[in-house]
Steps between C-alpha positions, in 0.01 A plus 500: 500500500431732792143657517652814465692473144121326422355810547836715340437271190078559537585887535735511190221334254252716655708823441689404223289228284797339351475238299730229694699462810699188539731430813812262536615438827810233536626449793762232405663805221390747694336651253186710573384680133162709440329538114260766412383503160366824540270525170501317178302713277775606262685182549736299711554588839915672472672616811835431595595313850604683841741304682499655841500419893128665612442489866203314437262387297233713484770773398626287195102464420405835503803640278466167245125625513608898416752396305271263261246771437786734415606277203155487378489907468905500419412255200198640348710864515839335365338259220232744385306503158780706347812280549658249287432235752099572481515493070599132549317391758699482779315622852513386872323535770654592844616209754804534763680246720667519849742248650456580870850408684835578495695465125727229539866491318515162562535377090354119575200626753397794269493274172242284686311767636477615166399217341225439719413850453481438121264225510280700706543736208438156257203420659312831399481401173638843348275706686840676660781596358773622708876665545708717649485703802609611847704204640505261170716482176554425171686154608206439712242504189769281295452224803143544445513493164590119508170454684266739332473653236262789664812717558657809327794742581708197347851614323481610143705187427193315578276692355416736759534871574790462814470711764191722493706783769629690252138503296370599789712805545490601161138517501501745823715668347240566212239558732669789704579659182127514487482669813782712447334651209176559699684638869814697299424527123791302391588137429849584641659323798824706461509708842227361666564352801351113561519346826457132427414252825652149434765640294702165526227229401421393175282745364668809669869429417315440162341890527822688641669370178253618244441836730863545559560490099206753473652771701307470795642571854409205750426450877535150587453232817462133507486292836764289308793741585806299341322479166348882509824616532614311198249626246481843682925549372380323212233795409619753718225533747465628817417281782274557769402281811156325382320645773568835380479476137116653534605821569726538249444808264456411136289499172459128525460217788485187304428160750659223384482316851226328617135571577299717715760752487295787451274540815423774791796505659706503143267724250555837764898458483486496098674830332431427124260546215496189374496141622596247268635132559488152440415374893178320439234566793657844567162687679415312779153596461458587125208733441552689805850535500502575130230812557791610782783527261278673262371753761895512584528639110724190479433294175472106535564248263349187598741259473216243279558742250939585505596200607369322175788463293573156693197359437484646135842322445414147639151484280682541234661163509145370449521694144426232237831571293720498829610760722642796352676806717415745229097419464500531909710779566284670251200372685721640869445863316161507482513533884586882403215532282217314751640763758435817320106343421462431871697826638269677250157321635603545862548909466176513276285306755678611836584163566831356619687296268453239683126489479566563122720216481263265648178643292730443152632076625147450616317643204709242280403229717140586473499505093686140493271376735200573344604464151550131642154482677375634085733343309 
């Protein structure tokens, strides 16, 4: 390893203080994969896998590394004391993994990259679980599957929840219902106008659908033009080039791309009240860019907090009677309900509710760890 990814990887603890990095690096498969097990105070590191072709190294680091700590805060939020999944036990800590290359469709090369992936997975003991995310599938954890059994997002044939997209997009919806009620007074979608970025990936085609049925009136743009145009006709939505979609007037701009979306160049160009999506990593610098939006009169919703209902759904297949849709999606609602507290602290204290956020994941991280250090 190069003495600069040393001191990346000496930088990352330092900041960070996670609890375990491990590194593959196979040049034979090709196969370069980073694991953070961010923290493991409520349980298992559980983050899904990013498939997807970084320009180097150091890049894939640093967002495994943001993304990691994310899952911590998006898991003590989602999985909190008054869910289902908490009466029984189940928790998890917050852990992400990036496989840093192009995502090949050859069917014979990706099974063995998988594989070797999954024993990398195997060796950890159970200290990471994993699924779904940007550049990875369903099939892809069934390959795994046959490896180790660390894996979830599995079909409900096999137990598993399927897909966690459409959990996902459910629970944003619930969580800008939240907002809605604090920005317009209304739970309502019906007339309100919702520009959605990534409107033709998996979580966004996933979100015009449920927003479309709602009554809302959507803006959308996609850098995948053949496939935007498909769900656009689908939900009747507008489409806009991507580079102009911040500018577009609406209620709503919900990111549903990737991250770092939400920056100086991007936050001036915004003409909404509320932003709202399931990108994770949207503010490219979080506490500052957060206090802009607010000073903007533009309500966040970190996306640790709305884009839950994934996460929410996966756990669930740890439930010890088996996965079942109805305990989860009733667990996906309480994103509505952890909102409101939040949205309430964050006008009380004059915080953002990002900062309020943060203070509520953190604060149950604190009480498990020292009712371990007294227990």
């Amino acid at each position: 390893m190069k003495d600069l990814e040393k001191k990346l990887i000496e930088y990352l603890e330092s900041e960070h203080k996670f609890a375990q990095m491990v590194l593959l690096n196979d040049e034979k498969l090709a196969l370069e994969v980073s694991i953070i097990i961010d923290d493991t105070t409520l349980g298992p590191g559980l983050g899904g896998t990013r498939w997807r072709a970084f320009a180097t190294r150091t890049e894939a680091l640093v967002d495994n590394s943001r993304l990691a700590r994310d899952m911590t805060h998006k898991l003590a939020l989602a999985l909190g004391e008054d869910t289902e999944s908490a009466k029984v036990g189940v928790s998890f800590g917050g852990g992400k993994a990036v496989i840093r290359g192009e995502s090949t469709q050859d069917k014979s090369k990706r099974k063995e990259q998988l594989r070797a992936y999954a024993a990398l997975i195997n060796s950890l003991g159970g200290r990471y679980v994993t699924s779904v995310d940007v550049g990875t599938t369903v099939e892809d954890m069934i390959i795994m599957r046959e490896v180790t059994k660390w894996v979830a997002g599995l079909p409900q044939e096999m137990g598993g929840s399927g897909d966690p997209s459409p959990a996902t997009a459910m629970g944003v919806v619930w969580g800008l219902r939240a907002c809605l009620e604090a920005v317009y007074d209304t739970q309502s979608f019906k007339d309100k106008t919702i520009v959605i970025q990534g409107i033709a990936g998996k979580v966004g085609a996933n979100l015009a659908r449920m927003l479309a049925v709602e009554g809302a009136i959507l803006i959308g743009s996609d850098v995948g033009e053949a496939a935007a145009q498909r769900i656009a006709k689908e939900v009747g939505a507008k489409l806009v080039p991507p580079d102009e979609i911040y500018e577009q007037k609406c209620d709503i701009f919900s990111a549903n791309a990737l991250g770092g979306i939400l920056n100086d160049t991007t936050i001036p160009k915004l003409n909404c009240r509320i932003v709202g999506g399931a990108a994770n990593n949207q503010l490219w610098e979080p506490l500052r860019h957060s206090a802009t939006l607010q000073d903007k009169g533009i309500l966040h919703a970190p996306e640790f907090w709305i884009n839950g209902g994934g996460v929410i759904n996966v756990a669930h297949e740890f439930h010890p009677d088996g996965y079942s849709q109805e305990r989860a999606f009733t667990d996906i609602k309480r994103i509505y309900n952890r909102g409101k507290e939040m949205i309430e602290a964050s006008r009380k204290e004059k915080i953002s509710l990002y900062v309020a956020a943060m203070r509520l994941a953190e604060e149950r991280v604190r009480k498990a760890r020292k009712a371990k250090k007294t227990g």
